[in-house]
N, C-alpha and C positions, 0 to 999 in steps of 0.2 A: 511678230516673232517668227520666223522665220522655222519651217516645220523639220523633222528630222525623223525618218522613219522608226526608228528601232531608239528613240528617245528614250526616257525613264518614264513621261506622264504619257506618250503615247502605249508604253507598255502597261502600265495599271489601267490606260481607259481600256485596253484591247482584254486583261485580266477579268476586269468587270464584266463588258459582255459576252464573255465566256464562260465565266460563273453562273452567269444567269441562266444563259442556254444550258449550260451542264445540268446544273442541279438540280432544274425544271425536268429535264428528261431522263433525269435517271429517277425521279420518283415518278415519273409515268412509265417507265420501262417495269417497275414493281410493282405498281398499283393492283395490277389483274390478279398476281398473288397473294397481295394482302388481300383484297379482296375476297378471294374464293378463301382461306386462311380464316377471315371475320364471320363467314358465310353470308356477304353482302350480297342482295341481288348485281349483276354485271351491269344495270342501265342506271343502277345508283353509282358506280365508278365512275362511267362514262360523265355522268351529273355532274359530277367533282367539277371535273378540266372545266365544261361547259361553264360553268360559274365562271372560272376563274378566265376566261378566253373574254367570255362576255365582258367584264369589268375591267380587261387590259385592253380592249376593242375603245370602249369608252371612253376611259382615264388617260389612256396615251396620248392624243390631242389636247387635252386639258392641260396636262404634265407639259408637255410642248411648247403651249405658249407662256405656263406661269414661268421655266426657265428663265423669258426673258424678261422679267418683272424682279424676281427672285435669285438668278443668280442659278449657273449653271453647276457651280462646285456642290448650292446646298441640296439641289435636285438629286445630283447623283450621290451624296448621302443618305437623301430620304429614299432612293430607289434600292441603293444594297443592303441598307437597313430594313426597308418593307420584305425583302426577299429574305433575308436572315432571321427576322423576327417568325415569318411567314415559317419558312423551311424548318424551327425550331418547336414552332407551335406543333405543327405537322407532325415532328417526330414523338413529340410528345404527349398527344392521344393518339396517336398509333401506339406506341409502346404500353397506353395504358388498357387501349383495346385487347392488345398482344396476350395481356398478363393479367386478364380477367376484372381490370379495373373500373371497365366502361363494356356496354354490351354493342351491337352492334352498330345501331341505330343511335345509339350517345356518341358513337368512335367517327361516325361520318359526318355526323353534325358538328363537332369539334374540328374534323377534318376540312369540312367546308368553309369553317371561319378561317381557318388558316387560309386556306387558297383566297377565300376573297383579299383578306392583307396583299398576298403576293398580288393578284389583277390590282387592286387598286393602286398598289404604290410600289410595286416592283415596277411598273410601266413606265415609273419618272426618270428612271436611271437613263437606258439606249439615249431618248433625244436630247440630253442633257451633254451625254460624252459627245456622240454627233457636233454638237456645236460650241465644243472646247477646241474638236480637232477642225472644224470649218474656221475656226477662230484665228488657229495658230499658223497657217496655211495659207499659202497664194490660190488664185484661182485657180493658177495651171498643177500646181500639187493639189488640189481638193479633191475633186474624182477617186484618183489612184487610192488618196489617205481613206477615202471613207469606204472603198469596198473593201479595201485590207480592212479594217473596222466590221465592217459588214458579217467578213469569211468569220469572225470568230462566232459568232451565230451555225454556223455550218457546221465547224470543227464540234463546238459544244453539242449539236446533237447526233456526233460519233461517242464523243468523249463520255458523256454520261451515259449513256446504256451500256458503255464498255466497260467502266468502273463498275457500277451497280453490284452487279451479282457480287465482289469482293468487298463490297461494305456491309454485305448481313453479318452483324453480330451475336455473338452467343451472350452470354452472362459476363457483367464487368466484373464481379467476383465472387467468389461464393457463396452461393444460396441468395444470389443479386435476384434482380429484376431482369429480363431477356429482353433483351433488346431487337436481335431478329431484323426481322423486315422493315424495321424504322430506322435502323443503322443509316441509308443512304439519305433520310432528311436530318440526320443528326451529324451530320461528316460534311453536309452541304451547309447547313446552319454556321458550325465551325469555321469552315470556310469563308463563309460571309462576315464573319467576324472578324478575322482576319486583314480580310480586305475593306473593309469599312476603317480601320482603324490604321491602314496604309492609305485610304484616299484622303482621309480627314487630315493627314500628316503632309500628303506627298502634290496633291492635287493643287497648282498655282491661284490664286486669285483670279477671277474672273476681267478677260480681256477682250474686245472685240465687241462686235453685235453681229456675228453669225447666231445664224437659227437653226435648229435640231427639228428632224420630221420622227414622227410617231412610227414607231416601228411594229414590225408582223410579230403577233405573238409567236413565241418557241416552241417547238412541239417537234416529237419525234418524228424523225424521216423528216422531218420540214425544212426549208429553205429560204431564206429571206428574199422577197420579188424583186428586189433592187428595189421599190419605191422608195424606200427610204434615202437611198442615194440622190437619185433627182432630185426632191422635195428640197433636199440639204443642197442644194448644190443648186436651183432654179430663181431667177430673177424675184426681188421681193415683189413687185405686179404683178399679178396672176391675173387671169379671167377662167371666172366660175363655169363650168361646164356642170352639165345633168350627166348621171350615171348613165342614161341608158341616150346621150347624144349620139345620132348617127356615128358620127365618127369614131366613137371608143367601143359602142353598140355590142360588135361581134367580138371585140376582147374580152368586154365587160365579160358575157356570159360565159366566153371560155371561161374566164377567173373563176368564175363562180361553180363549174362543172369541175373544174380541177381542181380545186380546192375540195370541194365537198368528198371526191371519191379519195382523195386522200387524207382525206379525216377520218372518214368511216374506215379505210383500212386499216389505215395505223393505229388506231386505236382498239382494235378487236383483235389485234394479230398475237397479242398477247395470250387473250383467251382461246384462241384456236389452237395454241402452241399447248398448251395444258390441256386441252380434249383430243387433239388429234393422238398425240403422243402419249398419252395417258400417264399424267406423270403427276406426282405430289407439286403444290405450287410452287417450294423453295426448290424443288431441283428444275424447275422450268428456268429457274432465273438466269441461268446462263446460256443458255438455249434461246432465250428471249432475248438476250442480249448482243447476241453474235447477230441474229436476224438482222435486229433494230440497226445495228453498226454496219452492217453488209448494206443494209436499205440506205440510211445516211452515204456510206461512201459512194454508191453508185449513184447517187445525186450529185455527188459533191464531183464524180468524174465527169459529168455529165458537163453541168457546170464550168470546170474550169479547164478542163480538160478537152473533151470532144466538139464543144459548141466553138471557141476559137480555132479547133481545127479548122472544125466543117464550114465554119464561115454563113450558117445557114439563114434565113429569113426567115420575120416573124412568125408567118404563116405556114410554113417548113418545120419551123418549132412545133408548134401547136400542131399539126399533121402528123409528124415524127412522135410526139409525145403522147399524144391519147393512143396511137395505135400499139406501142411499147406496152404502155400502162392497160388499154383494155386484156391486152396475152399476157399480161402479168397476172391481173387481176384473176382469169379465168385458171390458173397456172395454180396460183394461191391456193384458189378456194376448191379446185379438188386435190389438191397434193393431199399425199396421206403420209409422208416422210417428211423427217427435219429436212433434207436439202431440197427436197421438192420444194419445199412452202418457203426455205431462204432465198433459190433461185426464183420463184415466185414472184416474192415481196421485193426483192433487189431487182425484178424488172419492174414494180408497177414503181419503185423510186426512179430510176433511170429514165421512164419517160416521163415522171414527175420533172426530173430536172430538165428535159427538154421544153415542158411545156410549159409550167411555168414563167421563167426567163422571157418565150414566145409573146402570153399574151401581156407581159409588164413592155416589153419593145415595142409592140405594136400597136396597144393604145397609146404611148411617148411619142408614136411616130406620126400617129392619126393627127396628131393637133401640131403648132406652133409653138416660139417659145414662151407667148404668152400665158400657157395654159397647162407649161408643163407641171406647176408646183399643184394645180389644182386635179390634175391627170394623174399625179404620183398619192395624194392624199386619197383618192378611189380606189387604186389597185391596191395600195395596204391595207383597207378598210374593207373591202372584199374578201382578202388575203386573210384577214383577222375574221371576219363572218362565219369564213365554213369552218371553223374552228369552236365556233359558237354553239351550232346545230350538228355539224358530223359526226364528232363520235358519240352522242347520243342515238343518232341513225343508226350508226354502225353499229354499233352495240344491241338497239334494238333490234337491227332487222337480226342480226347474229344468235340471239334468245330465243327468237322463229325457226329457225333454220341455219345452221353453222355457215353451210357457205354460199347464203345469199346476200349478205354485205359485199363480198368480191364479186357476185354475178350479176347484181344491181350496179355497181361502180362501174363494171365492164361494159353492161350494157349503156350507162349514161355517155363513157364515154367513145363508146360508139357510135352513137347518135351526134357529137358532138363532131366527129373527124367527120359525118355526113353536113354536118352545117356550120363547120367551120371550112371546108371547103368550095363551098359555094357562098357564104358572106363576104369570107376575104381573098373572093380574085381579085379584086381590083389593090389589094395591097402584096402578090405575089412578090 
């Protein structure tokens, strides 16, 4: 069947992972609030995500292959369902922590069941749409189909921390229960419901035998590395490469240096925004959210914007990018003003998106086509890694010292513009 950009099913799968991106990051764009709100320790929030990164790191793959065993249409049911069911649970011992129903330590441990639902089986959804739209599609339109596919991953983490703050609810009527800071997992929930009961309607019968790649978990300020693109789009032969093979070697580590400082920042900038400013949590929320959106766009211009200008190379990326991000980082973490710490965070996004992009290009370019599907499943399992461990980092080292998560990020990726300038001359 022949593909059509702005079809009907291409617009519910592009709805779907947008959904997911959104309403993933607009409950991490409030978490820091509820948080200090529960009187949570800040390295038990951080915990939350870390769960839930872990279990969509894992499950993503799994979810991937049983698509093709099982049927792509029922994947992406089970995946907008896992995030609906997930997102609803969410708002639901939140609202009971809110209103004195659960203490705190009952309110995060309910909170953590939720999020696991979301990693385990919100993960089945991306690879499943992936290889509806690889399905419906020529070679020569696949590409194009799956990064427009991709951008809503992008868009989604403007869109939910811009919403956010306008989904705290008061009381649904009087003398009700307060809803409050659970508003934005009960509006996302909705949401999903909505959209589950349009895919289960609207969604064609499974056609083809394209295959869907495991995607980067969502997260604020994050960016999808394009692996997912290749993977879905690479010869079904593959040759197995090692992570740390010469050739992908000095990518590899970049990935893994930029990732991790943009985990740890993003996920603390919340709490810095409510210390630095000294401000009640609920009035942080919109203040946190313009940041967050400021950080997202200046990736996203990065991205689609400046990187086709400048025409640049891999290694250019990756040069460009850490040195952005370390003078963000540093920018950040002494700002003592809201626009200091948004122009801050919106540079250490902008060399995020430069560098990023850099090292997914560059390990693609290190190998052949043999070895691209196996080169694309490293960079998003990389990608999905520091998402695993960094904002417990971040948050840790932030409980020590406010702004040593940005001076540590700064300094790693410092060190990284020093050794990724001499790894990859010979890929200039």
């Amino acid at each position: 069947m022949k593909f059509r950009r702005f079809d009907r099913t291409f617009a519910l799968l592009f709805t779907v992972m947008l959904a997911i991106a959104a309403g993933n990051t607009a409950l991490q764009s409030v978490l820091p609030a509820l948080g200090r709100s529960l009187h949570a320790p800040d390295s038990a929030v951080a915990a939350v995500f870390s769960v839930s990164a872990l279990l969509w790191v894992v499950a993503a793959p799994i979810w991937a292959n049983r698509s093709d065993r099982h049927g792509r249409r029922a994947m992406v049911l089970v995946g907008v369902g896992g995030f609906t069911v997930s997102l609803g649970l969410c708002g639901l011992c939140l609202a009971m922590g809110i209103n004195g129903l659960l203490g705190p330590v009952a309110t995060f441990i309910a909170f953590v069941a939720g999020r696991v639902i979301y990693g385990a089986f919100g993960s089945a959804a991306p690879p499943a749409v992936q290889a509806i739209v690889a399905g419906r599609t020529s070679r020569e339109e696949r590409t194009g189909a799956l990064t427009l596919l991709a951008s809503a991953f992008g868009l989604g983490t403007i869109l939910g921390p811009a919403i956010a703050p306008y989904l705290v609810m008061g009381r649904l009527w009087p003398e009700g229960p307060m809803i409050g800071l659970a508003g934005p997992a009960f509006a996302a929930s909705a949401v999903g419901v909505v959209i589950w009961i349009a895919a289960a309607r609207g969604l064609p019968k499974d056609e083809g035998d394209a295959h869907g790649a495991a995607t980067s978990y969502p997260s604020i300020g994050g960016q999808g590395t394009g692996a997912t693109v290749t993977a879905a789009t690479a010869a079904e032969t593959s040759e197995n490469i090692r992570y740390f093979d010469p050739r992908i070697r000095p990518w590899i580590v970049a990935g893994l240096i930029i990732g991790h400082a943009q985990a740890m920042t993003g996920q603390a900038i919340g709490f810095l925004i409510i210390d630095r400013m000294h401000l009640p949590p609920t009035e942080a929320l919109q203040p946190t959210g313009l940041v967050l959106m400021l950080g997202a766009g200046a990736s996203l211009l990065a991205q689609w914007g400046l990187i086709p200008m400048l025409d640049l190379r891999p290694r250019a990326l990756v040069l460009t990018g850490a040195t952005l991000g370390a003078l963000g980082c540093v920018a950040t973490g002494t700002a003592t003003t809201l626009y200091g710490i948004a122009l801050g965070y919106a540079l250490i996004a902008l060399g995020m998106g430069f560098a990023r992009p850099g090292f997914t290009a560059g390990a693609s370019l290190g190998v052949g086509p043999e070895s691209q599907g196996s080169v694309a499943g490293k960079v998003t399992s990389v990608n999905g890694a520091a998402f695993v461990l960094g904002p417990s980092i971040g948050v840790g080292l932030y409980e020590l010292w406010r702004p040593l998560p940005y001076l540590t990020a700064a300094g790693w990726l410092a060190c990284l513009l020093v050794y990724a300038w001499v790894a990859t001359r010979r890929a200039a």
